[in-house]
N, C-alpha and C positions, 0 to 999 in steps of 0.2 A: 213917179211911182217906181220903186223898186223893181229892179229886174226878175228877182224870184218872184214876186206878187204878179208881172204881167206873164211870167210864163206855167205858171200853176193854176191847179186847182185845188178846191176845198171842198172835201167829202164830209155832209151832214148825213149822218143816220137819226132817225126820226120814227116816234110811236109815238103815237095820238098826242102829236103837239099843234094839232089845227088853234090852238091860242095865243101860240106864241110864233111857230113859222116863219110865215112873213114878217114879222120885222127880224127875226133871225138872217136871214137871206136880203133883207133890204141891207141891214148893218153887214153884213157881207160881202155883199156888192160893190161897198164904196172905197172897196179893197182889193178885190179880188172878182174879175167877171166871170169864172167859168165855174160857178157852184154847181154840186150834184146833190141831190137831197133823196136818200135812199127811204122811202115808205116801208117799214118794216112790218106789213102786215097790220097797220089801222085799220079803223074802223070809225074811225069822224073823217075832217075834212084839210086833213094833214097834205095830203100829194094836190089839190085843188089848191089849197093856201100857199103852198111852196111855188107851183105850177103861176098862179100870177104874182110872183117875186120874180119871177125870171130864172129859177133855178130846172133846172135838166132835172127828171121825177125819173125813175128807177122804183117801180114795184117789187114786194117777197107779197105774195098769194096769202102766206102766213106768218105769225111774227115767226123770225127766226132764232134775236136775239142781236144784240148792239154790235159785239163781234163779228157775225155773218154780215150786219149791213154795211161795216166800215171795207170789209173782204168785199162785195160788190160794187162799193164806189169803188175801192181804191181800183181794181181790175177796171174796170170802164176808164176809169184818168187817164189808165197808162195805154191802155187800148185807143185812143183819140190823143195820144202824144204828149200828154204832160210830163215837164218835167221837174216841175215837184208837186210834192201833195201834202197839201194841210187836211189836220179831219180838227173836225169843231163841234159841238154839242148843241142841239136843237134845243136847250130848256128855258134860254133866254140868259145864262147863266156865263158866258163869255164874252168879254168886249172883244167885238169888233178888231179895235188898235192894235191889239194883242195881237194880230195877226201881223203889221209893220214892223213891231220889236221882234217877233220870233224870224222873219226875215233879214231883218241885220243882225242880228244872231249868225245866221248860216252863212250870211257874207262876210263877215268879219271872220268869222271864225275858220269857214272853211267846212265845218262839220258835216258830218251825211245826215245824219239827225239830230234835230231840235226839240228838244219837251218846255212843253211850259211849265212854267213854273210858280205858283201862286207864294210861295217859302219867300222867294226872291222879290215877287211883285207885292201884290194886294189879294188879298180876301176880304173882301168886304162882306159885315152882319153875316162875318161864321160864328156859327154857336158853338160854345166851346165841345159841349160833346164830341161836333162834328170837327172840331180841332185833334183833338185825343185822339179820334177814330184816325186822321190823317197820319201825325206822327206814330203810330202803331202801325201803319201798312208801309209807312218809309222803313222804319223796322225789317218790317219784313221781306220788304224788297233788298232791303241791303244784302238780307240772308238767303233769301230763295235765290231772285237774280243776279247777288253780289255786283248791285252795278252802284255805283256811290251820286245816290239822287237826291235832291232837297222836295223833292216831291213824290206823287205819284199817281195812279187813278186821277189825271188830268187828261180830258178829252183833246188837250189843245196841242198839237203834233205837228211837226214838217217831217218832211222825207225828199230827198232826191231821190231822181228817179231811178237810181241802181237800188239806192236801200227798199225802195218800196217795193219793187218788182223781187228781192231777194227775202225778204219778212214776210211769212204766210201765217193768215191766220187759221188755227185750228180749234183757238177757245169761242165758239158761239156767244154764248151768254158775257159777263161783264169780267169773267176771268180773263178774257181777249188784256185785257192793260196790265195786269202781270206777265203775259205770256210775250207780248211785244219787247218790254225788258228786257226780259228774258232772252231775245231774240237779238239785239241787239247786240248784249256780250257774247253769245254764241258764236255772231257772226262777225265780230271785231270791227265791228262800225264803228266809225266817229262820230261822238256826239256831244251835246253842248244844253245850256240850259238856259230860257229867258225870261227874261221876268213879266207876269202877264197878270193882268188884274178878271178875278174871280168874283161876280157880283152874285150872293143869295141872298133869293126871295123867298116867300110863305112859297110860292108855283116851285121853284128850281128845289126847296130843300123837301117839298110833299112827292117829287117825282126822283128823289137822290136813294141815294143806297141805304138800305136798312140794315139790322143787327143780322138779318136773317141772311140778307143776302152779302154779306161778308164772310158766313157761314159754307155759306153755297160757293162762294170763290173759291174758298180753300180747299173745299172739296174736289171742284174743279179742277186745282192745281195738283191737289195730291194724286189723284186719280189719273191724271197724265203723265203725272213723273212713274206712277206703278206701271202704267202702259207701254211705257217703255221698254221696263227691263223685265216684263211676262211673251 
């Protein structure tokens, strides 16, 4: 096993995925032993499903929002001495393996941070809409966070443990993966990109982002850049 793999952990944030869960977390496991699976305020049997996968449960009382929950694992990882951190997506919608290439990624390379990369790897049964919809936010990540990415809005992430402890999240809701970008160039990290295979199903594309909530990013984003300079 890779040396990043045995000395990190994997931050899943999680809303009413008591269907898919555990085997999220089994296929994680075979990777990676010290998973955290952050319950972001469900209401089925999301933290009991994770809870026997073996993954570390982490309750929000309320949803908070995917950003707040990745902000609470990643804080717990680094609080119990990890020293890196992958966050993964509970929808059932990331292989596994994907986590062994984004690690020789950062060994090879050296990088403080790794993104996945679906451009580079697989996407598997994307519909093209939701193709479009990708390449328009690489768009506009080029232009918001001027960071030069073949992807983006990909839950699948490494961090060493400086970069992680030095990137705060401040976007709650799913504006958090612009703002991490964002965060990135700001802070003149190194970073690198792997190729990682992205599987959607009728479950992973019925819980993905809609027209609405692309809307609602941008507002997001707007709305902190104006916050700044009020």
């Amino acid at each position: 096993m890779s040396e990043v793999l045995k000395r990190a952990w994997v931050v899943i944030p999680a809303y009413q995925e008591a269907n898919v869960v555990r085997r999220v977390v089994d296929g994680v496991r075979r990777f990676a032993s010290r998973v955290v699976v952050v319950d972001d305020g469900s209401t089925d049997e999301t933290a009991q499903e994770a809870l026997a996968a073996g993954a570390t449960v982490l309750p929000h009382v309320v949803n908070l929002g995917q950003g707040a929950a990745l902000q609470t694992g990643i804080e717990y990882a680094l609080a119990r001495g990890a020293e890196f951190v992958f966050t993964f997506d509970a929808d059932g919608q990331h292989a596994p393996e994907s986590l062994a290439a984004m690690a020789s990624t950062l060994e090879r390379t050296g990088a403080e941070v790794v993104l996945g990369s679906r451009t580079l790897g697989n996407a598997e049964n994307i519909p093209m809409a939701r193709r479009l919809l990708l390449r328009a936010a690489v768009l506009f990540t080029w232009m918001h966070a001027r960071l030069p990415v073949t992807d983006t809005h990909n839950g699948l992430r490494l961090f060493t443990r400086d970069a992680a402890a030095r990137i705060r999240i401040a976007q709650a809701r799913m504006a958090h993966a612009s703002e991490i970008l964002s965060e990135i160039r700001r802070l003149g990290l190194r970073f690198a990109e792997a190729p990682v295979t992205v599987r959607y199903t009728d479950y992973s594309l019925a819980k993905g982002q809609k027209l609405k909530d692309t809307v609602r990013i941008l507002a997001d984003l707007l709305y902190a850049r104006w916050a700044r300079y009020v």
